[in-house]
C-alpha positions in Angstrom: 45.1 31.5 -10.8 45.5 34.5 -9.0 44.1 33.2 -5.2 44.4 36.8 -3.4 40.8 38.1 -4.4 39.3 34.9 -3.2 41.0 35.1 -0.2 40.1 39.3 0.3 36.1 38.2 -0.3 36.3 35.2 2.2 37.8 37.5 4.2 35.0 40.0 3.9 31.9 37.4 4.0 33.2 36.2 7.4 34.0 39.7 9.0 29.9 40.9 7.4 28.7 37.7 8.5 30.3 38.0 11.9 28.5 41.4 12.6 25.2 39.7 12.3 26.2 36.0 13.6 24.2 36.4 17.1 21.0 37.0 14.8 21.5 34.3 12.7 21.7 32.0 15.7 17.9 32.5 16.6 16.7 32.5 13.4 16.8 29.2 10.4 19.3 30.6 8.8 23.0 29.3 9.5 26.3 30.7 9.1 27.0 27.6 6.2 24.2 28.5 4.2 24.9 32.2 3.8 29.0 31.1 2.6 27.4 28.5 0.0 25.1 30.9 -1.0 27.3 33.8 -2.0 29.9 31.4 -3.2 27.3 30.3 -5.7 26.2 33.9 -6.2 29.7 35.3 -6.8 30.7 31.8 -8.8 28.7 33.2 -12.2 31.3 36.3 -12.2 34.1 34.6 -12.3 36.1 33.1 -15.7 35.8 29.9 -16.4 39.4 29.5 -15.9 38.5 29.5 -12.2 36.2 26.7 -12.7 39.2 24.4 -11.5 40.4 26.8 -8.9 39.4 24.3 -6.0 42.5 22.1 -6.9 45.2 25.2 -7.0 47.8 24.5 -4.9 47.4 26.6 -2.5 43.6 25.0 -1.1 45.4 22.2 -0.3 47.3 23.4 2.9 43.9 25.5 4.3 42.0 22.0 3.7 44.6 20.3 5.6 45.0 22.8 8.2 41.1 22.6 8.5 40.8 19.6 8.8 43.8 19.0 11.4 41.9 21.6 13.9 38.5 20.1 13.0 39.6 16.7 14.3 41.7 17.5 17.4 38.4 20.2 18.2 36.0 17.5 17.9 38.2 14.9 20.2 39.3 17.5 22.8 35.9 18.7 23.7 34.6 15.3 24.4 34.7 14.0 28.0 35.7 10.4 28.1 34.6 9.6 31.6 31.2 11.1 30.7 31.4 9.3 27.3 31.9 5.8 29.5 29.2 6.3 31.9 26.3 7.6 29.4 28.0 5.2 26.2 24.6 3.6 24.9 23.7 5.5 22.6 27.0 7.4 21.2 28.2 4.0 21.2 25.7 2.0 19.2 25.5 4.9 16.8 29.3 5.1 16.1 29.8 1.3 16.3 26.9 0.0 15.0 24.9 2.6 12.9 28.0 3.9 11.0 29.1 0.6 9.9 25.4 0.2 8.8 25.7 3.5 7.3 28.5 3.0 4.7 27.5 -0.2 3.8 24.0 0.9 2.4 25.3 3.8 1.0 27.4 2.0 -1.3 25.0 -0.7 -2.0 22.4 2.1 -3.0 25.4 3.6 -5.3 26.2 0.2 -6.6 22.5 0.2 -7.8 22.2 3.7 -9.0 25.6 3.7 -10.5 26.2 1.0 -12.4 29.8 0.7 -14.1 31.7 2.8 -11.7 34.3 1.4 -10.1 33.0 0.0 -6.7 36.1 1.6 -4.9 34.5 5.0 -5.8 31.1 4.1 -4.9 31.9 2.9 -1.5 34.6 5.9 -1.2 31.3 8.2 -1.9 29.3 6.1 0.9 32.1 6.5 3.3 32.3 10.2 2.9 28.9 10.9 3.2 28.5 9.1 6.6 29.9 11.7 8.8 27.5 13.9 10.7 27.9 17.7 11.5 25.8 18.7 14.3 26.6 22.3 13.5 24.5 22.7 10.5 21.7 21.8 12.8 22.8 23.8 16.0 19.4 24.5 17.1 19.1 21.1 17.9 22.7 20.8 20.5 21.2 24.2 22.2 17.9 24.0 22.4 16.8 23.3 26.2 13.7 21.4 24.6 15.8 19.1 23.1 16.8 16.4 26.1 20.7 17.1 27.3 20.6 12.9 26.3 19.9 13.2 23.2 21.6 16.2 22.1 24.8 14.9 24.0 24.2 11.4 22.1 23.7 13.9 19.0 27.0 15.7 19.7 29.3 13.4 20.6 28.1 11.2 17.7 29.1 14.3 15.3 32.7 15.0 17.2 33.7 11.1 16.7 32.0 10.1 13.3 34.6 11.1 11.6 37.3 10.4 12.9 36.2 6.9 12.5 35.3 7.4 9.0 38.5 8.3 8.5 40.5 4.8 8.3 38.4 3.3 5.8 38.7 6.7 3.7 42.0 6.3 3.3 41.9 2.5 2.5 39.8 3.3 -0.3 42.0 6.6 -1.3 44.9 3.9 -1.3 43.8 1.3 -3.4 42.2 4.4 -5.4 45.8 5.2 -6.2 46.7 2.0 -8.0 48.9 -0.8 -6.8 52.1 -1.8 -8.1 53.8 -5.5 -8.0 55.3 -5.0 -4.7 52.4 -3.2 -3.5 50.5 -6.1 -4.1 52.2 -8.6 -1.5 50.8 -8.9 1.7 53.7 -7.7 3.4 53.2 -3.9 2.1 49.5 -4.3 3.4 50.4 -5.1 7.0 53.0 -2.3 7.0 50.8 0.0 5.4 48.4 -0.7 8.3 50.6 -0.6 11.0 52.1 3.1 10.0 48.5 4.8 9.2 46.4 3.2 12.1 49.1 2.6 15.0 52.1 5.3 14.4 49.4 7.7 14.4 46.9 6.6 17.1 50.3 6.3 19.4 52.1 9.7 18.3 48.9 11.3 18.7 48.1 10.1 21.6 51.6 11.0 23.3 51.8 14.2 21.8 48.3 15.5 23.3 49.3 14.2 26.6 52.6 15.2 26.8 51.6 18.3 25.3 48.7 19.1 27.4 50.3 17.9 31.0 53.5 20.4 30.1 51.3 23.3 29.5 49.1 22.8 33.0 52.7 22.7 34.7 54.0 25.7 33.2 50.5 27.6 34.0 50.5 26.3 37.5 54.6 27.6 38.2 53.1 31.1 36.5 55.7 30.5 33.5 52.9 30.6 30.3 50.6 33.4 29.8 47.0 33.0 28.8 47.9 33.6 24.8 49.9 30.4 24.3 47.3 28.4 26.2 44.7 29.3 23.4 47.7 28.8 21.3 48.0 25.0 22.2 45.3 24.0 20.4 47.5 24.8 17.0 50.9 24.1 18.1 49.9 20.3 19.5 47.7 19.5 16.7 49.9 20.3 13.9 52.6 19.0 15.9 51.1 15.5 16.3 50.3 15.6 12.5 53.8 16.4 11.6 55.5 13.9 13.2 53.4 11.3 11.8 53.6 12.0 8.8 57.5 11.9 9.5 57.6 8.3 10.0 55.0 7.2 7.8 52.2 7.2 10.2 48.7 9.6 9.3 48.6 12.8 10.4 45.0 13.6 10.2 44.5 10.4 12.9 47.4 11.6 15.0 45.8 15.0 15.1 41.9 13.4 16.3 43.9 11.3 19.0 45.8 14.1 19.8 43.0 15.8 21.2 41.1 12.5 23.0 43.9 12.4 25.1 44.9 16.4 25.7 46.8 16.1 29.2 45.2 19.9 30.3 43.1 18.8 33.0 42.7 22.7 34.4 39.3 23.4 33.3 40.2 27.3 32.6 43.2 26.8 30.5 41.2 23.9 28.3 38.0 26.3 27.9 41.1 28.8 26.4 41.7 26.1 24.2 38.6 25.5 23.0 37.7 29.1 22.6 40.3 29.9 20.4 40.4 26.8 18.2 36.6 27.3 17.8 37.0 30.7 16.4 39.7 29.8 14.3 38.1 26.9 13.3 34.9 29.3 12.7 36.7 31.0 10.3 38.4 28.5 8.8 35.1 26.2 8.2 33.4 29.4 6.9 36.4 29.7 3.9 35.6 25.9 3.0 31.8 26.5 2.6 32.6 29.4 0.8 35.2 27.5 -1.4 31.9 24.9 -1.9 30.1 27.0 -3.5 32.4 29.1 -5.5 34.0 26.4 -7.1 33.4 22.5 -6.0 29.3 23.5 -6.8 29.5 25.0 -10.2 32.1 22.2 -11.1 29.3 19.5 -10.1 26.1 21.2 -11.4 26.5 20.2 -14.7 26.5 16.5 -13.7 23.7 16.2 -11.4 20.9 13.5 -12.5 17.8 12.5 -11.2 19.9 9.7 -9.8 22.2 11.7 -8.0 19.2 13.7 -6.7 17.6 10.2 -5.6 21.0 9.0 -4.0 21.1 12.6 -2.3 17.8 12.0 -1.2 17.9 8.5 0.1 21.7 9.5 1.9 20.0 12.1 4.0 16.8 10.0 5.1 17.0 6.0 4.3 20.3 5.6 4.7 20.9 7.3 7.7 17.7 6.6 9.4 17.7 3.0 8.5 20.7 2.5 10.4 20.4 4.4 13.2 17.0 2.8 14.2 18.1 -0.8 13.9 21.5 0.4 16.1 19.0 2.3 18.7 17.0 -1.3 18.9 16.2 -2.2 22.5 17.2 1.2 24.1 13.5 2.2 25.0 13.6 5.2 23.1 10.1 6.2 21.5 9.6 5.8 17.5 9.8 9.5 17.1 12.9 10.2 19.6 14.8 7.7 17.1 13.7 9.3 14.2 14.5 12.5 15.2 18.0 11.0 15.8 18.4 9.5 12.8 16.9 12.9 10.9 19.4 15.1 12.3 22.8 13.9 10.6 23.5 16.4 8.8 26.5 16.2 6.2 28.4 19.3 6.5 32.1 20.0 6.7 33.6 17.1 7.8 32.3 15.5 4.1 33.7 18.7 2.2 37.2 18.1 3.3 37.3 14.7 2.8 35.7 15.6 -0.9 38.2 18.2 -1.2 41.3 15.6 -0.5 40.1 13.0 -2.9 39.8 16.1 -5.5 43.5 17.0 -4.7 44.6 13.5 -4.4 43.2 12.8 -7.6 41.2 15.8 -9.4 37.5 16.2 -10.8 38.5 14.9 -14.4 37.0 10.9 -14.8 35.5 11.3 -11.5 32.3 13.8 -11.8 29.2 11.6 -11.0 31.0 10.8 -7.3 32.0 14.7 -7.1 28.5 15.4 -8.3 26.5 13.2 -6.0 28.8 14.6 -2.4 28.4 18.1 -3.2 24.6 17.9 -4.1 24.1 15.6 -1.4 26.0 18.2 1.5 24.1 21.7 -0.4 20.6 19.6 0.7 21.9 19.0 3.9 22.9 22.5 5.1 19.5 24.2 3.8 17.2 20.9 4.8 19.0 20.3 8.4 19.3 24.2 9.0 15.4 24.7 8.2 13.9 22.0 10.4 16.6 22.6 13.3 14.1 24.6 14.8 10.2 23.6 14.3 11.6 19.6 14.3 13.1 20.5 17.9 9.4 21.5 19.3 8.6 17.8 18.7 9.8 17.1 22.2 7.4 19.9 23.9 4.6 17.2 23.4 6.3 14.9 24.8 
């Protein structure tokens, strides 16, 4: 398959949507919507030997890429000694409402699925419990919104997945089959050790190290203000390299990476940020895109009224469930929680996890769990991006 057309139309989408971006920000219609949208549109003029297009070789590395600055963006931009002074709620969300959150989800799918194997179901309830506050952004903007709950709504989004990240690739990994000396104990406490400490450490050392070097050489005068922005690339991938070097994950080197980024100059992190948002922009918009041009066609012909129902119940029961039992005792009223626990959206976070198990292990055997995650997310961006608005103006009466 020939990827330079797709490519030239992303291309184009982004730069038409771009012209009109500042619109769409005040009205319900969102910059993910409009890329699914004419993915799907553009998806019935294409052959049917595109149909498989989303595992070509050459998705894989964007994915990655994607995914790499998604997670060192989301980490950066968070403020731990806020995080520890105003913890509650993040905390009891992440901690307690996640856990909550992938263990319903794959006891609905156990129920609604029967005869899958119960590593797919709870791998399909494990990437659908990251939130994207982005497909709602009305809601992290909006000055009716209290700055608690929309930072509680925020930093819940930049962490989640992350954190659902470890348990994805525990599933992914048994997923893959086990051989004899797999099997022992032994490989199991290695295999640990090199996915959740090599890359939590390297990570970690590399954002620091990384970010302290780069607010020396600005202080002496030495870096201009292009490889600043550029740091937000160059330490990211960095981190992810080298972990994957000596066995450790990348993808978790790459989110610690960014907790601990040593810049401490405000100016030179805003660079950054600014430029790994609007690569990230673009790169986000491409995926979305990619969703509907290929992942959504692909899945259409296997959606049910039980993946509509565990769609349905993954956007309201099983998130909201959980994140009122984890918001217990906090004081907040009945509709402040369920305002919460309405606006999780699952956007691109659950796309690129969907788009490594498909590359990891393709679409063929594995439809209904494709099926359910992409008809689940296509809900969520139109649902989340339509109530962003009028659902925020709940907290004018308050």
């Amino acid at each position: 398959m020939n990827e330079y057309p797709v490519i030239i139309f992303a291309a184009l989408i982004i730069l038409l949507y771009g012209l009109f971006s500042r619109l769409s920000e005040k009205s319900i219609i969102t910059g993910p919507m409009v890329f699914i949208t004419v993915g799907i549109i553009m998806s019935f003029f294409i052959g049917k030997d595109w149909r498989e297009g989303i595992t070509a070789s050459w998705v894989e590395p964007i994915a990655q890429i994607t995914l790499i600055l998604v997670l060192f963006l989301d980490a950066s931009t968070l403020d731990l000694k806020a995080l520890l002074k105003d913890r509650q709620l993040p905390m009891r969300l992440l901690f307690i409402g996640l856990p909550l959150t992938m263990v319903l989800g794959a006891l609905f799918a156990v129920w609604l699925f029967p005869g899958i194997n119960i590593w797919w179901l709870v791998l399909l309830a494990v990437i659908l419990s990251p939130t994207d506050a982005a497909l709602g952004l009305a809601v992290v903007t909006s000055k009716i919104v209290p700055l608690k709950i929309r930072q509680t709504i925020n930093v819940e989004s930049g962490l989640n997945d992350g954190l659902a990240l470890p348990p994805l690739l525990i599933c992914m990994a048994v997923l893959s089959g086990v051989s004899a000396e797999e099997s022992q104990t032994s490989y199991w406490v290695m295999f640990t050790i090199k996915q959740f400490i090599y890359g939590p450490l390297i990570g970690g050392l590399i954002g620091w190290v990384g970010g302290y070097l780069v607010d020396e050489a600005s202080k002496r005068g030495w870096m201009n203000p292009t490889f600043q922005r550029l740091t937000c690339i160059t330490v990211a991938l960095l981190a992810f390299s080298l972990a994957e070097m000596v066995g450790g994950n990348g993808f978790i080197a790459a989110f610690f990476a960014g907790m601990f980024l040593g810049t401490r100059t405000e100016v030179i992190r805003e660079r950054i940020h600014e430029f790994g948002e609007a690569t990230g922009q673009a790169l986000v918009g491409f995926i979305f895109l990619l969703l509907g041009l290929f992942a959504i066609p692909l899945s259409f012909p296997y959606w049910t009224l039980s993946s509509l129902v565990y769609a349905l119940l993954s956007l309201t029961l099983i998130r909201m469930l959980p994140v009122a039992i984890s918001l217990l005792g906090t004081g907040l009223s009945p509709g402040t929680i369920g305002f919460i626990g309405w606006f999780g959206p699952r956007g691109i976070a659950s796309v690129l996890y969907l788009f490594m198990v498909l590359i990891e292990f393709g679409p063929k055997g594995n439809e209904t769990v494709v099926s359910v995650i992409t008809l689940t997310v296509l809900l969520s961006v139109f649902l989340h991006g339509i109530t962003a608005v009028p659902f925020s103006g709940y907290f004018k009466k308050e």
